[in-house]
Backbone as a printed PyTorch tensor [residue, N CA C, xyz], in Angstrom:
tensor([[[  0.8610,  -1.1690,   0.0000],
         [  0.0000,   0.0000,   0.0000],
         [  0.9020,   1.2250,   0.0000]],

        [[  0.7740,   2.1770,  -0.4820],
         [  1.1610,   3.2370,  -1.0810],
         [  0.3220,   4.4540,  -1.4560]],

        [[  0.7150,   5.4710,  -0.6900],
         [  0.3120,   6.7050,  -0.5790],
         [  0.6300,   7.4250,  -2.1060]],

        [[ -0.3780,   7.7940,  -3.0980],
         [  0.0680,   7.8230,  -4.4520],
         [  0.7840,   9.4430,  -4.9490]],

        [[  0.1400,  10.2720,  -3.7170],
         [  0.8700,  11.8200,  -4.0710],
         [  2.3290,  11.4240,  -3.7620]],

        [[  2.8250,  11.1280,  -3.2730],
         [  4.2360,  10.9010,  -2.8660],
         [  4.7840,  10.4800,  -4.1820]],

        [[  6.4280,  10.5450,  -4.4640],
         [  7.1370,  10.3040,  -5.5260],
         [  7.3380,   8.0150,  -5.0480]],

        [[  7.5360,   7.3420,  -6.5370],
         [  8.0440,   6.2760,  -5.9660],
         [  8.3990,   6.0920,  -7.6170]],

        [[  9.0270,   4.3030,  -7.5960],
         [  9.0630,   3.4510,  -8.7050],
         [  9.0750,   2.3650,  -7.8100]],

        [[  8.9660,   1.1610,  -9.2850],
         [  8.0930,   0.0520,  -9.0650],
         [  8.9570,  -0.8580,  -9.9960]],

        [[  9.3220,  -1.9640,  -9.9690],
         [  9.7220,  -3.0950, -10.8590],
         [  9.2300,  -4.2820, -10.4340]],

        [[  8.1790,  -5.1730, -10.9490],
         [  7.5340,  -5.7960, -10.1470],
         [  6.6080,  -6.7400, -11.0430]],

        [[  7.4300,  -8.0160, -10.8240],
         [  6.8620,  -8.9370, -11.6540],
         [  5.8720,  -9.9130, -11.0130]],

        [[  5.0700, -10.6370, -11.9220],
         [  3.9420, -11.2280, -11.3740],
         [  2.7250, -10.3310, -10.9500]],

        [[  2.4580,  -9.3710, -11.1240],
         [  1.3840,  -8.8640, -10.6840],
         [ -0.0760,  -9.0380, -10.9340]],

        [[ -0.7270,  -9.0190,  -9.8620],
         [ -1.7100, -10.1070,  -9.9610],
         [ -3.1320,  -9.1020,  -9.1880]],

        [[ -2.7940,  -7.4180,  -8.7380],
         [ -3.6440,  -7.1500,  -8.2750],
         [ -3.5720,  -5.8310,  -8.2680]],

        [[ -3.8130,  -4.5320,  -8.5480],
         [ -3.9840,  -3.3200,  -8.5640],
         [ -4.7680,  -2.5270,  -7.9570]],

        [[ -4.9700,  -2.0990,  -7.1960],
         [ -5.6920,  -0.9680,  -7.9380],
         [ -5.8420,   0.6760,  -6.3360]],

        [[ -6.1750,   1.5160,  -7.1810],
         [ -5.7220,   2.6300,  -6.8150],
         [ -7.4900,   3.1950,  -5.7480]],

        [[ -7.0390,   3.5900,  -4.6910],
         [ -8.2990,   3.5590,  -3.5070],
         [ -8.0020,   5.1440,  -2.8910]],

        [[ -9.2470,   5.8850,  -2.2770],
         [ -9.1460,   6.9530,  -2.1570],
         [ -9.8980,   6.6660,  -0.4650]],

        [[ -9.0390,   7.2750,   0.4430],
         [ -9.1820,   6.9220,   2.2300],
         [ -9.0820,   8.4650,   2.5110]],

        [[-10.5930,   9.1130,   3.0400],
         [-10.0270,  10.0170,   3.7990],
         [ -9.5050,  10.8710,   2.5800]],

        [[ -9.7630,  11.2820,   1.7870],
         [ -9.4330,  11.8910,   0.2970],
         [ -8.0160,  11.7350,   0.0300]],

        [[ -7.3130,  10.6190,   0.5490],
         [ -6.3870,  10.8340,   0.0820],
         [ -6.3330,   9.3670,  -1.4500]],

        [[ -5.0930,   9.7190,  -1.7650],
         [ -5.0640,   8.4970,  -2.9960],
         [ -3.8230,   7.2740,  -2.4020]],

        [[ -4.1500,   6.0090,  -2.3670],
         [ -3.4590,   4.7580,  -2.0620],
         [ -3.3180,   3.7960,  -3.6300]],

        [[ -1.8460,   3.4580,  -3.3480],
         [ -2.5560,   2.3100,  -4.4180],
         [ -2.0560,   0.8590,  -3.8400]],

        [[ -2.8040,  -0.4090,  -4.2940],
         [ -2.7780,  -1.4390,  -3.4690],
         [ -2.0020,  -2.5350,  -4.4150]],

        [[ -0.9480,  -3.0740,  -4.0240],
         [ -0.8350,  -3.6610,  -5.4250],
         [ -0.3080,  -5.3560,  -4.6410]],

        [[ -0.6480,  -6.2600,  -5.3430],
         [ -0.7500,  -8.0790,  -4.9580],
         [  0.5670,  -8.3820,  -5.8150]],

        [[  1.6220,  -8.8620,  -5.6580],
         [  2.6870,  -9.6400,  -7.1120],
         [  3.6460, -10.2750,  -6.3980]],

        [[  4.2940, -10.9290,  -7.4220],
         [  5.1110, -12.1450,  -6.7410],
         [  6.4850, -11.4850,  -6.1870]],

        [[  7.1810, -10.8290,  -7.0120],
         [  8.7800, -10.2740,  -6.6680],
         [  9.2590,  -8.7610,  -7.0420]],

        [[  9.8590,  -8.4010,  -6.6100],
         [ 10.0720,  -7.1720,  -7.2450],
         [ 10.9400,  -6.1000,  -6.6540]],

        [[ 10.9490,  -4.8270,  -7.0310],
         [ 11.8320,  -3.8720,  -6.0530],
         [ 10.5960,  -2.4960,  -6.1120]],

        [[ 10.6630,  -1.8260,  -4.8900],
         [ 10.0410,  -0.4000,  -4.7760],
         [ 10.7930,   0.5540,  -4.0790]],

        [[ 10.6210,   1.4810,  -4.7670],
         [ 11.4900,   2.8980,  -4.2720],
         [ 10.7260,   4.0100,  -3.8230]],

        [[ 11.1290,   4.1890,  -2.6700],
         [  9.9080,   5.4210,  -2.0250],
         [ 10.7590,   7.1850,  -1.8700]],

        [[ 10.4440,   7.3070,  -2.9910],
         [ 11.4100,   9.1210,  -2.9640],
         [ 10.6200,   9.7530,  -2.2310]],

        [[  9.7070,   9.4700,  -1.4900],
         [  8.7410,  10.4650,  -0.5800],
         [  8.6330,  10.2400,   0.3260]],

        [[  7.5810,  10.4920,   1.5000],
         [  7.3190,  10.3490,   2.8280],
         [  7.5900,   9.3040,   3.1500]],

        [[  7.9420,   8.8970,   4.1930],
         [  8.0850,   7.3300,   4.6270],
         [  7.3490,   7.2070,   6.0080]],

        [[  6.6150,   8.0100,   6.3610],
         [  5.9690,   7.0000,   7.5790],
         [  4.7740,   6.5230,   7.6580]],

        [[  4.2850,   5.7520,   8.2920],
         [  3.6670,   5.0950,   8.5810],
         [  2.0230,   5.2890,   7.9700]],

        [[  1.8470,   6.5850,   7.7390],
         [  0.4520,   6.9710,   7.1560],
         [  1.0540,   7.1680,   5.7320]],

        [[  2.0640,   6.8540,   4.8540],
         [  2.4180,   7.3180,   3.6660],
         [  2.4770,   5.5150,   2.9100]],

        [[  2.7400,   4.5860,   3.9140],
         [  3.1890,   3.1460,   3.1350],
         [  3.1550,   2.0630,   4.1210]],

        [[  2.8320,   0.9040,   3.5130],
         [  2.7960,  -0.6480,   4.1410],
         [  3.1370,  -1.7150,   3.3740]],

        [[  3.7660,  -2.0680,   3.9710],
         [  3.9860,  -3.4840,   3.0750],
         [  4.0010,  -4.8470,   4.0300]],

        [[  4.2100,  -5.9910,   3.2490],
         [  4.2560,  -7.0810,   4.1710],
         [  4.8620,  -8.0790,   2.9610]],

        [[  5.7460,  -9.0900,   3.4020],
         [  6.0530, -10.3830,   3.1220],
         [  7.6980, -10.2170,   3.0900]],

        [[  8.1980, -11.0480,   2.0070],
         [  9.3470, -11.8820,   1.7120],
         [ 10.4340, -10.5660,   0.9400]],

        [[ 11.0760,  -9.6540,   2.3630],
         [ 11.4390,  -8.4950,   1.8980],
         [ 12.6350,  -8.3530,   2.5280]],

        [[ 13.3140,  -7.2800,   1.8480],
         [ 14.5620,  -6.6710,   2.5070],
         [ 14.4290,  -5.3270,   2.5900]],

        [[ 15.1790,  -4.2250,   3.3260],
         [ 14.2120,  -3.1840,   3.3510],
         [ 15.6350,  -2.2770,   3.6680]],

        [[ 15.6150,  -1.0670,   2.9480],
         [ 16.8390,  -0.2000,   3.1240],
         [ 16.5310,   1.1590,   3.4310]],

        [[ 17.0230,   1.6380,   4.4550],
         [ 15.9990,   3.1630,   4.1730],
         [ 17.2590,   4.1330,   4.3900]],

        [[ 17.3720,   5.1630,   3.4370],
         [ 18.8030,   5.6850,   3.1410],
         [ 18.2460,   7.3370,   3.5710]],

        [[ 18.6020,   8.6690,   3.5590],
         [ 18.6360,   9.6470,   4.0510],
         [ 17.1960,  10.2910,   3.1090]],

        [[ 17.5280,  10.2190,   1.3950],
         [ 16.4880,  10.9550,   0.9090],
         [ 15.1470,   9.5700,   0.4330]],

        [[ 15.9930,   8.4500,   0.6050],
         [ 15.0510,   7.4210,  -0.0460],
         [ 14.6790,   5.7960,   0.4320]],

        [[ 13.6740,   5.6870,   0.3120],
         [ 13.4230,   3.7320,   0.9510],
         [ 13.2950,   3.1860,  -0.2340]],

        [[ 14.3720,   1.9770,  -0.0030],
         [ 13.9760,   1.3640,  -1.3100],
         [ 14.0960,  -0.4970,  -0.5850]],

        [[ 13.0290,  -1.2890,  -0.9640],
         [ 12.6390,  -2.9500,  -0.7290],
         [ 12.2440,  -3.2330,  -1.9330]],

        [[ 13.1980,  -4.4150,  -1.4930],
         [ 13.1820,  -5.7930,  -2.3130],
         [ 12.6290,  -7.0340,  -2.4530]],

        [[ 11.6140,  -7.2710,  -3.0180],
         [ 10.6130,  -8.2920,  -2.5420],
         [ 10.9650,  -9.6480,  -3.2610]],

        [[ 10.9960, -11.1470,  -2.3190],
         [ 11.3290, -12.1810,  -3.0930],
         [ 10.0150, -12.7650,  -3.2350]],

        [[ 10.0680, -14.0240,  -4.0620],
         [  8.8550, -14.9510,  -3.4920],
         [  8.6690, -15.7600,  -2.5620]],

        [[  7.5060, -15.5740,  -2.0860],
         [  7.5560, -16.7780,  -0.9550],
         [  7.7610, -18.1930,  -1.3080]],

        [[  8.8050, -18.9830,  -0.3600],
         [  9.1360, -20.1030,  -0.8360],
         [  7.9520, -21.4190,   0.1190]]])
């Protein structure tokens, strides 16, 4: 889940679920897939992003960027 005003990228194979939801007027987008990498050039807390599973997770001064495997 992902806060969509915020800057990001996405490489992300298998995807299997989309889609973009409005909470509280703001814009989220929700996305289901098997592996991949995401880069968060924007807000990073807790009301801006969520994730869950088979990850590695780096969070550097201007940017977060995770690496998602598949679950084995």
């Amino acid at each position: 889940v992902f806060d969509l005003s915020q800057q990001y990228k996405t490489n992300l194979t298998g995807v299997q679920f989309f889609r973009a939801v409005e909470i509280d007027g703001n814009q989220y987008g929700v996305w289901v897939f098997e592996k991949g990498t995401f880069l968060n050039d924007g807000a990073r807390g807790y009301e801006h992003w969520a994730f869950i599973g088979n990850h590695d997770f780096t969070d550097g001064q201007e940017s977060a960027f995770v690496t998602f495997e598949s679950r084995t």
